[in-house]
C-alpha positions in Angstrom: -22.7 21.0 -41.5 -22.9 24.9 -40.0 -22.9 25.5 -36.6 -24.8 28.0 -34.8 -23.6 27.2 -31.3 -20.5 26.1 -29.8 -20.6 24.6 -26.6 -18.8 26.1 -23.7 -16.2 23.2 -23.0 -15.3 23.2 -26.9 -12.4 26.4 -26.5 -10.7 24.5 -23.6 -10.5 21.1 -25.1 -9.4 22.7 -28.5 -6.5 24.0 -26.9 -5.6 21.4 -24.7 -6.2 19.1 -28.3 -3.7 21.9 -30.0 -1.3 21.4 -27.1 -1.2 17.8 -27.5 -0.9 17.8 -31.3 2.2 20.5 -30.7 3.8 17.8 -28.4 3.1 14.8 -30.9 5.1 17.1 -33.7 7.3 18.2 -31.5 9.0 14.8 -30.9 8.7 14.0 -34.9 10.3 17.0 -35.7 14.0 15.4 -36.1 13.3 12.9 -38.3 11.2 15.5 -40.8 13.7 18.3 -40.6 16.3 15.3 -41.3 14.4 14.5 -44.6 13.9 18.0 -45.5 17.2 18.9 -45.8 18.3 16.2 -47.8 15.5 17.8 -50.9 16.1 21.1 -50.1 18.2 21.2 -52.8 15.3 19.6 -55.1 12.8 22.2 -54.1 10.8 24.3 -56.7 10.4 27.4 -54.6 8.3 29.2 -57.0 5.9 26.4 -57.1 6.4 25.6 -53.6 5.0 29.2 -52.4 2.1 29.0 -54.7 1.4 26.0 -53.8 1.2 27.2 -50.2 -1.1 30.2 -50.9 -3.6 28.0 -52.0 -3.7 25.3 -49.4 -3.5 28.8 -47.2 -6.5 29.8 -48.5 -8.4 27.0 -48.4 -7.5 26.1 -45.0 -8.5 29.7 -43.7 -12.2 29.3 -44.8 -14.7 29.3 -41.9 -16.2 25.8 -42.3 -12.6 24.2 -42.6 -11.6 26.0 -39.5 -14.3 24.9 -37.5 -14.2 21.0 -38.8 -10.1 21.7 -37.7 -11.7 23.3 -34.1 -13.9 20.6 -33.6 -11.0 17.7 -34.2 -9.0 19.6 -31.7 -11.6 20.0 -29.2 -12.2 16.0 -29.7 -8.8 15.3 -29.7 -8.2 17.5 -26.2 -11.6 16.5 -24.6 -9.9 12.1 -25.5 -6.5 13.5 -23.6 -8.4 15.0 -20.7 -10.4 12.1 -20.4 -7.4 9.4 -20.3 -6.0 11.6 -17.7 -9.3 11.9 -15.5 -9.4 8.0 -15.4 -5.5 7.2 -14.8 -5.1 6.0 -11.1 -2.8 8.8 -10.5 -5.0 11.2 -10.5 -8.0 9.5 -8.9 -5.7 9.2 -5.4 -4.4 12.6 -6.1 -8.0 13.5 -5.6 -8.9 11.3 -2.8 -5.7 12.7 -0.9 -6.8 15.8 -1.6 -10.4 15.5 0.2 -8.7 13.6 3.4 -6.7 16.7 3.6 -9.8 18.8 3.4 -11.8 17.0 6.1 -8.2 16.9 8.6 -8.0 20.8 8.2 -11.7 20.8 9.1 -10.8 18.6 12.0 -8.2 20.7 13.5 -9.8 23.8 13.4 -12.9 22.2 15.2 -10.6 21.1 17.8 -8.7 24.3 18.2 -11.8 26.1 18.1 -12.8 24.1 21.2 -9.9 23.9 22.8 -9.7 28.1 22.8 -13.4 27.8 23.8 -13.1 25.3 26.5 -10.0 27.1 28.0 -11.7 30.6 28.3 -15.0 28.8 29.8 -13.0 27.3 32.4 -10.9 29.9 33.5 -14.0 30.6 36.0 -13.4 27.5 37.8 -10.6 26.1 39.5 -7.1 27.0 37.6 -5.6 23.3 38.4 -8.6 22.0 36.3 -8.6 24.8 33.6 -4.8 23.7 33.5 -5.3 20.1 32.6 -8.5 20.7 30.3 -6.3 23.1 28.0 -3.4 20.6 27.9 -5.7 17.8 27.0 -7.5 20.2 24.4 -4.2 21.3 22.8 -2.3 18.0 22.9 -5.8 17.2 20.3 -5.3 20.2 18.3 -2.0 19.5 18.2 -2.3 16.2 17.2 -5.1 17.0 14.5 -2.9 19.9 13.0 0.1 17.5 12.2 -2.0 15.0 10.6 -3.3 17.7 8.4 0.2 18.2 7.5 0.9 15.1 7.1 -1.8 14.6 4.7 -1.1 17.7 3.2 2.3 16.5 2.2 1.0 13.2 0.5 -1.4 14.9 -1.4 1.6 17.0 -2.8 3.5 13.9 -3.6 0.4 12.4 -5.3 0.0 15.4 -7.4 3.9 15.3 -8.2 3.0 11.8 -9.3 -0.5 12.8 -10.8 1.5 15.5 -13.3 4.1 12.9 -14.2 2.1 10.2 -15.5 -0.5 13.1 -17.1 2.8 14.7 -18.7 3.6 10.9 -20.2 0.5 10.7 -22.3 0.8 14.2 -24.0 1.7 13.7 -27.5 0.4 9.8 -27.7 
């Protein structure tokens, strides 16, 4: 089946799909190179290099590369997936937008406060007084809440990456 398009998510997920088939190996890799040694000694080397021209190239030819693309980009696109849904990263996110609309808070309350101070300065400076100490002591308030929130959504993520870093390789 020949392709004449390839659709613009299908690079990303074929790498992230290459990624997670390098971790999978990865953590075989003991075990085979184990084996291997024990028939090393058995090993027709002659054979065994023309043996692996051949499955070379056959391997290299267009529509087998692009059937090996496409089962990476399926296999990536899967790993993605798993990790969109895990819990993890769905409160990761959520933390992430209550941080948003905090920041948005305290700037709109600094923003008044600066704007309700330089108004006032006209009237009495006993009132302008209070009015900035109450409009700060809000801005004040908003701003360490947005830190606050700030510094779960970094722990969230922390946990986010862990449990996304668990399912590489499975």
């Amino acid at each position: 089946m020949a392709r004449t398009k390839i659709d613009p998510t299908t690079p990303l997920y074929a790498m992230v799909g290459a990624g997670d088939l390098a971790v999978e190996r990865a953590r075989t890799v003991a075990a085979d190179v184990q084996a291997w040694l024990g028939t090393l000694q058995k090993v027709d080397f002659r054979g065994a290099a023309v043996d692996m021209q051949t499955r070379l190239s056959r391997d290299l030819e267009p529509s087998v590369v692009l059937e090996q693309i496409d089962d990476l980009a399926d296999r990536g696109k899967h790993l993605v997936e798993r990790i969109r849904r895990q819990q993890a990263t769905r409160t990761t996110a959520q933390a992430g937008r209550t941080t948003v609309a905090k920041a948005k808070t305290a700037r709109t309350q600094t923003g008044k406060a600066a704007s309700e101070s330089a108004s006032s300065t006209s009237a009495a400076a006993k009132t302008a007084t209070k009015s900035a100490r109450k409009t700060a002591s809000t801005a004040k308030r908003n701003a360490k809440s947005t830190s606050t929130s700030a510094r779960k959504t970094a722990s969230a993520a922390s946990k986010a990456t862990g449990d996304a870093a668990s399912k590489v390789g499975n």
